[in-house]
C-alpha positions as CSV (number, residue, x, y, z in Angstrom):
1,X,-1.8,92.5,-41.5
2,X,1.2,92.5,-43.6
3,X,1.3,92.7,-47.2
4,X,3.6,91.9,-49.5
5,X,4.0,92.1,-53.1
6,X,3.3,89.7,-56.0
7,X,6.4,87.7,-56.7
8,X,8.3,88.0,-53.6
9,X,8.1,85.0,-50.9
10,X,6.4,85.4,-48.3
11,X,7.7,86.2,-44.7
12,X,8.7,83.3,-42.4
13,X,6.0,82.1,-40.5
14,X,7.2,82.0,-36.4
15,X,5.0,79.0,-34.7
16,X,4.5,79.2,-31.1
17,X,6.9,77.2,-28.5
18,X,5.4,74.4,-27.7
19,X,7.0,72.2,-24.7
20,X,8.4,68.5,-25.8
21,X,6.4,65.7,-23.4
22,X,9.6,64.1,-22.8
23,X,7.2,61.3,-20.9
24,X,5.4,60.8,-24.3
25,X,8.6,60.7,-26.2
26,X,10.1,57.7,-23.9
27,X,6.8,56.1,-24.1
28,X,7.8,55.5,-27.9
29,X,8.8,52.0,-28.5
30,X,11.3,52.9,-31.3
31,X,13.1,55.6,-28.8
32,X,16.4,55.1,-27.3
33,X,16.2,54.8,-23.2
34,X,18.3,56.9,-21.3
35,X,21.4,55.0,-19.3
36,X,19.6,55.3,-15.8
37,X,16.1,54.0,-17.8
38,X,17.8,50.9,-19.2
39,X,19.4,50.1,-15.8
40,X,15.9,50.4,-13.9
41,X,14.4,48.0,-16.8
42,X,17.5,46.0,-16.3
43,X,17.3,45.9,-12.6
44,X,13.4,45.1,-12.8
45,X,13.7,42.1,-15.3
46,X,16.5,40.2,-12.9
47,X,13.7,40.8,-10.2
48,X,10.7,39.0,-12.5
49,X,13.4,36.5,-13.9
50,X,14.4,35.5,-10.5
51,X,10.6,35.2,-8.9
52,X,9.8,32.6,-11.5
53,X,13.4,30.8,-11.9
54,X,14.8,28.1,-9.8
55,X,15.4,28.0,-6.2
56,X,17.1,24.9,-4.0
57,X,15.2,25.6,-1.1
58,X,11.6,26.4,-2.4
59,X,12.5,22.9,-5.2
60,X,13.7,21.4,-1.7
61,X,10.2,22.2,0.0
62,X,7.6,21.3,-2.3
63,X,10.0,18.1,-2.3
64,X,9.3,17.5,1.4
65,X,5.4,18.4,1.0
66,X,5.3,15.2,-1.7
67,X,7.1,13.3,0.5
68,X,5.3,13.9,3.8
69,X,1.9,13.7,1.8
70,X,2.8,10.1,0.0
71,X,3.8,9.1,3.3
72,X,0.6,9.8,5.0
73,X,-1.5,8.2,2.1
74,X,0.6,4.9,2.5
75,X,0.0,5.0,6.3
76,X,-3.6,5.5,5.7
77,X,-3.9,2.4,3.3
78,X,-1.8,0.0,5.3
79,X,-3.9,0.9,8.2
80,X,-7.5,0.9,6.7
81,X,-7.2,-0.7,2.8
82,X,-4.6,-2.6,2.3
83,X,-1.2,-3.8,3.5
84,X,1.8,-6.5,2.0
85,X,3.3,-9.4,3.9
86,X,6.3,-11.3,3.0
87,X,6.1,-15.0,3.4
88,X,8.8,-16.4,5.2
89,X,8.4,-20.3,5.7
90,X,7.2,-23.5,3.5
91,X,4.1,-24.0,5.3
92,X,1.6,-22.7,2.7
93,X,3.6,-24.6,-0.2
94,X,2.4,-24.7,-2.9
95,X,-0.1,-22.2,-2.2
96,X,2.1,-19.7,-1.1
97,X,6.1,-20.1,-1.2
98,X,8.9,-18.5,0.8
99,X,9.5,-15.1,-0.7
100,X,6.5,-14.3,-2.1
101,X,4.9,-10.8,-1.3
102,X,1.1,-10.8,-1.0
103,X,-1.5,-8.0,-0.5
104,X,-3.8,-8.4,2.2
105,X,-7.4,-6.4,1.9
106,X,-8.2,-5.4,5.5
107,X,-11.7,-5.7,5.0
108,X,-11.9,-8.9,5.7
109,X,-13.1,-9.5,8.6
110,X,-15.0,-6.2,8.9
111,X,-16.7,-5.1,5.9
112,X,-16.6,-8.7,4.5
113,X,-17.4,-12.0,6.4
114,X,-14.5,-14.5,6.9
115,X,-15.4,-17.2,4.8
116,X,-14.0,-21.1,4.9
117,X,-11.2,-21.3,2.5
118,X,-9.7,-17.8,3.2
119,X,-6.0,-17.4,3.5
120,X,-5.2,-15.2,6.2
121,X,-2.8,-13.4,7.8
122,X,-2.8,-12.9,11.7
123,X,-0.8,-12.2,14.9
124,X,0.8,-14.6,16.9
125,X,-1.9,-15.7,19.0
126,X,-0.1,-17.1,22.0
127,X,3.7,-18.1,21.1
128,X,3.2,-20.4,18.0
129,X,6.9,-18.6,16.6
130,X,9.0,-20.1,19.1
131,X,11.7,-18.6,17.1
132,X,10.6,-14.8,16.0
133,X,11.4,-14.5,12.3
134,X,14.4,-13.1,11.5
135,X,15.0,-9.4,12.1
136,X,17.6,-6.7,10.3
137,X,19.8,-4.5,13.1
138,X,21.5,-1.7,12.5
139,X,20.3,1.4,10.5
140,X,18.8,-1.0,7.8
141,X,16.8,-2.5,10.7
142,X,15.8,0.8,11.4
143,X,14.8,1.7,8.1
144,X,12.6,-1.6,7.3
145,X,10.9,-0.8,10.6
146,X,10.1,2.6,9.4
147,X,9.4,1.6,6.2
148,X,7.0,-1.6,7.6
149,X,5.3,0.9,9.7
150,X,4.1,3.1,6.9
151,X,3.2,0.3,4.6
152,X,6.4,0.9,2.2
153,X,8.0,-2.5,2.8
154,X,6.4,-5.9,3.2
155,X,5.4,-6.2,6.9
156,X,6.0,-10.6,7.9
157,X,8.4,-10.7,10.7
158,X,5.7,-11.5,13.6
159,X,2.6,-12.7,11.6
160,X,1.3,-16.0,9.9
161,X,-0.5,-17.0,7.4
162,X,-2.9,-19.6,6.9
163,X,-6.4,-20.8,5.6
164,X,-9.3,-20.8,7.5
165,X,-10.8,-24.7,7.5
166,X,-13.4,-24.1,10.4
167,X,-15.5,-21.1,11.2
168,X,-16.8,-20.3,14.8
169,X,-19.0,-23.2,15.8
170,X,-17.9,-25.9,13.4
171,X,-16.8,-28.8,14.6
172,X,-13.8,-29.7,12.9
173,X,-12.2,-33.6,12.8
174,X,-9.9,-35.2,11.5
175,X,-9.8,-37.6,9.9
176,X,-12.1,-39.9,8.1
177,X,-11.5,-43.1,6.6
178,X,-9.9,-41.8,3.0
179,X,-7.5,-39.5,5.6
180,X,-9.8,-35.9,4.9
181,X,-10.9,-33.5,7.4
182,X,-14.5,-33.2,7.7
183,X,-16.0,-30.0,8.7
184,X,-19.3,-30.5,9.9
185,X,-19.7,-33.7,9.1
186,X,-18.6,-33.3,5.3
187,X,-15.5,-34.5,3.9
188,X,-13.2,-31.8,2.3
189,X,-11.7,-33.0,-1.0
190,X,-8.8,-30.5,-0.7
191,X,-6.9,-29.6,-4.1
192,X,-4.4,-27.0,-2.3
193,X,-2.7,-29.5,-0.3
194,X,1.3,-30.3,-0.8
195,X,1.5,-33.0,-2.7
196,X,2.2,-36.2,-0.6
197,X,1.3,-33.6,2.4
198,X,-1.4,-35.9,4.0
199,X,-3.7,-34.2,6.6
200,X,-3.4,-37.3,9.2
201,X,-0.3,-36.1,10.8
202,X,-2.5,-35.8,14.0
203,X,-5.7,-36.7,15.1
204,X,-8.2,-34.0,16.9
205,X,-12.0,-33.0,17.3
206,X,-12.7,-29.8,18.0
207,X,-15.9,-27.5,18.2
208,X,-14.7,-24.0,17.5
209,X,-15.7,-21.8,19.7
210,X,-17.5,-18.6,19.4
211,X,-15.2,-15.8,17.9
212,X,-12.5,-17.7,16.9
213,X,-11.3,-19.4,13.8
214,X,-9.6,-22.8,12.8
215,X,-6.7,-22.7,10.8
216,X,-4.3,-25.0,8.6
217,X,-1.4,-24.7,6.6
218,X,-1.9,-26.4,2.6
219,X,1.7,-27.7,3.5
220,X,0.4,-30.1,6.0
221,X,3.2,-32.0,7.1
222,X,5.4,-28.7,7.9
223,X,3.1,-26.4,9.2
224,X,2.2,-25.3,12.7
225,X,-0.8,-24.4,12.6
226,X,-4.2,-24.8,14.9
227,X,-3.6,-28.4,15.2
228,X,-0.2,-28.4,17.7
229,X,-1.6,-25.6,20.0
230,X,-4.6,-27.3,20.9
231,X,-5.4,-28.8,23.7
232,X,-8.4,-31.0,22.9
233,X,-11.3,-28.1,23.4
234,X,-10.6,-26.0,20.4
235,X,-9.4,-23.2,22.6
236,X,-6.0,-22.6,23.0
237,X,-5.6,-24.0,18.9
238,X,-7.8,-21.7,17.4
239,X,-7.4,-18.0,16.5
240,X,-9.3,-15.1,17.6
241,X,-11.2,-13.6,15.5
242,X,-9.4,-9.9,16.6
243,X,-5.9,-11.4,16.0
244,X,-7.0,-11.2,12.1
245,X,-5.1,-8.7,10.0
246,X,-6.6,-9.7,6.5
247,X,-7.6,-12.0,3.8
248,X,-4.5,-12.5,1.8
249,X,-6.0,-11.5,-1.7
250,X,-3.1,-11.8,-4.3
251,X,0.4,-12.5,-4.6
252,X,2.4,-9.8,-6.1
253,X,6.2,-10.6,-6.2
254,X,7.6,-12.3,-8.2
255,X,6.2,-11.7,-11.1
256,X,6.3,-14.9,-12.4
257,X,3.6,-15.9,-9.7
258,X,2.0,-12.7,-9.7
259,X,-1.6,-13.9,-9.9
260,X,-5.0,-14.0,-7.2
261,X,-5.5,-16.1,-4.1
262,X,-8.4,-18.7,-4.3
263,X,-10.4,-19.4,-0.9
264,X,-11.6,-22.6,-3.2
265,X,-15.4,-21.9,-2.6
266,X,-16.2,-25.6,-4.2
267,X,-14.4,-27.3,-1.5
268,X,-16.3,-26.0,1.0
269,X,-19.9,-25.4,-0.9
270,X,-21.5,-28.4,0.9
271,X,-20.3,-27.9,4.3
272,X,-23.9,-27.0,6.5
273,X,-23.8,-24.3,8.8
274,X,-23.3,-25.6,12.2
């Protein structure tokens, strides 16, 4: 042990080596990295920054997945909820007028009974347009098409609209004295009808027959309806029952005659079943 004497400082006190933890030191948040450290850090925050920044093609994608997606939802409504029609003539006037876009629920017929009163839309049954609506060419024909056939544009260009007056079995006349159809024997008092649109503009008697429907425009004396493809049997005038694409629920466009479709239930209350 060394001594020393009383008054004199002591010796210098030699500590042992000890090896710097040069890990430990760059682990220190207040340290300076080296050059290569601060380009690794840079090198990995570009990497992060650019998995989470913006890219055309994966913005592009997820674009096309909306897209595809919306498409198919549309389809699947047009084909099993609901679908618009464009109305292209006077024949429902005032009811209906040309222009106006209506939804039509496609569960009537099906899930819901026809009932008399219903405006409908259905295909041609047998050559009533003697002169197909009018049809766009070109690429914006092919577009509309397109458009039609996924329910994005109002479909129209080979269908008609109408209201059902006479359900299978009815038997259908017209007219009485006062000029109304009778369904059934009853007298309709019909407050759709065009005004100064009589209903007399040609005389029949029909039974309907089984599956099939009679239909009328409101705008009696321009429409083409069950009346001039008849041939006296209720047959050939009336409209199967298949042909039906929908009940024509509500007119959306314009908006100034946005507003729900009436079947007017209290025209037809009394009418018996057949």
């Amino acid at each position: 042990m060394t001594e020393h004497r009383q008054g004199e400082p002591p010796a210098a006190i030699r500590l042992p080596r000890v090896p710097v933890d040069t890990a430990a030191w760059h682990a220190d948040p207040h340290s300076e990295p080296s050059a290569a450290e601060g380009k690794s850090t840079a090198v990995v925050g570009a990497q992060q920054a650019g998995d989470g920044g913006w890219h055309p093609f994966r913005l592009l994608r997820e674009f096309a997945i909306v897209v595809v997606v919306a498409l198919i939802l549309s389809l699947l409504i047009k084909t099993f909820v609901a679908q618009s029609f464009w109305i292209p003539s006077q024949s429902m006037e005032n009811t209906l007028v040309p222009g106006d876009r209506v939804v039509v629920s496609k569960f009537t017929p099906g899930l819901f009974s026809l009932q008399r009163g219903d405006v409908v839309v259905f295909h041609d049954p047998g050559h009533w347009l003697d002169e197909p609506n009018t049809k766009r060419s070109g690429i914006s024909g092919a577009v509309t098409s397109v458009l039609q056939f996924v329910g994005l544009y109002p479909s129209g260009d080979d269908d008609l609209i109408k209201r059902v007056i006479g359900l299978p079995g009815d038997h259908v006349k017209c007219c009485n004295t006062r000029g109304q159809i009778t369904v059934n024997g009853v007298a309709l008092s019909e407050p759709y009808i065009y005004p100064g649109g009589g209903t007399d503009q040609l005389k029949f008697s029909v039974t309907v027959p089984a599956g099939r429907v009679w239909v009328m425009g409101d705008n009696r004396g321009d429409s083409s309806d069950s009346r001039f493809h008849d041939n006296g049997t209720g047959q050939t005038g009336s409209v199967p029952e298949s042909d039906i694409v929908g009940r024509a629920d509500m007119i959306v466009w314009p908006i100034d005659r946005m507003g729900w479709l009436s079947n007017y239930s209290s025209t037809f209350d009394k009418v018996p079943k057949p």
